[in-house]
C-alpha angles and dihedrals in degrees: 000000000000104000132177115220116233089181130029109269113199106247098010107064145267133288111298093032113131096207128171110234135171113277094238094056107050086031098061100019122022092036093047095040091050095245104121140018128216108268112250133175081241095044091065083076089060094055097065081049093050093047092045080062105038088062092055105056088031124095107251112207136027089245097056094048081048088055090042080045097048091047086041092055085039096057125094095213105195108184110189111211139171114256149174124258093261095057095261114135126240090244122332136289111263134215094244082057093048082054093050091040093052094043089049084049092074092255136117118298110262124211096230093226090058084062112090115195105195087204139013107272100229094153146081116241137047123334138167131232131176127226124204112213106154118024074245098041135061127167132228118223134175127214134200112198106191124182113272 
């Protein structure tokens, strides 16, 4: 199925890109979770827009996501959640809480779908998450969930 991202998606491509995936796939993930659209003669029209767009809101150059990269690393992101006696949370930290936590932290505002947990974060202490800001350049950045 030919489908046109609305969102970048890791190993498929960015916003604007026209790709061929497997009907299953962009049937039951990319079309529910907003990440992609059907390809149309018409919708050709709304990829120039997408990618307009896309290079507004995208890091430019390799020396400005080295610069995010450089404040990200430098920041100490504490993120406060309930939790169990053992230590367990009630749920998991999100991305979208890992962006709120960063920005009150005193560091660069983060798009939440540029932040990649490797595994759910159920737990109280330090953990570490990455943050793609450049298709060359990701960001380590270390969290500290502590009990609320």
């Amino acid at each position: 199925m030919k489908i046109i991202l609305t969102h970048e998606v890791s190993g498929l491509g960015a916003a604007g890109d026209v790709v061929d995936v497997k009907d299953g796939y962009a049937r039951n993930y990319l079309i529910p979770r907003n990440f992609a659209i059907r390809w149309t003669k018409g919708g050709e029209k709304d990829v120039e827009q997408i990618r307009r767009a896309r290079k507004i809101h995208e890091i430019q150059t390799i020396e400005q996501a080295n610069a995010v990269k450089a404040q990200l690393e430098g920041v100490k992101v504490r993120l406060a959640v309930r939790s169990g006696d053992a230590g367990r949370l009630f749920g998991s930290v999100t991305p979208a809480d890992i962006a709120s936590a960063i920005k009150a932290s005193g560091g660069p505002e983060v798009d939440k779908r540029r932040i990649e947990l490797g595994a759910p974060i159920k737990t109280l202490g330090a953990h570490e998450t990455s943050v793609r800001l450049h298709p060359e350049v990701a960001a380590k950045v270390n969290i500290e969930v502590v009990a609320a």
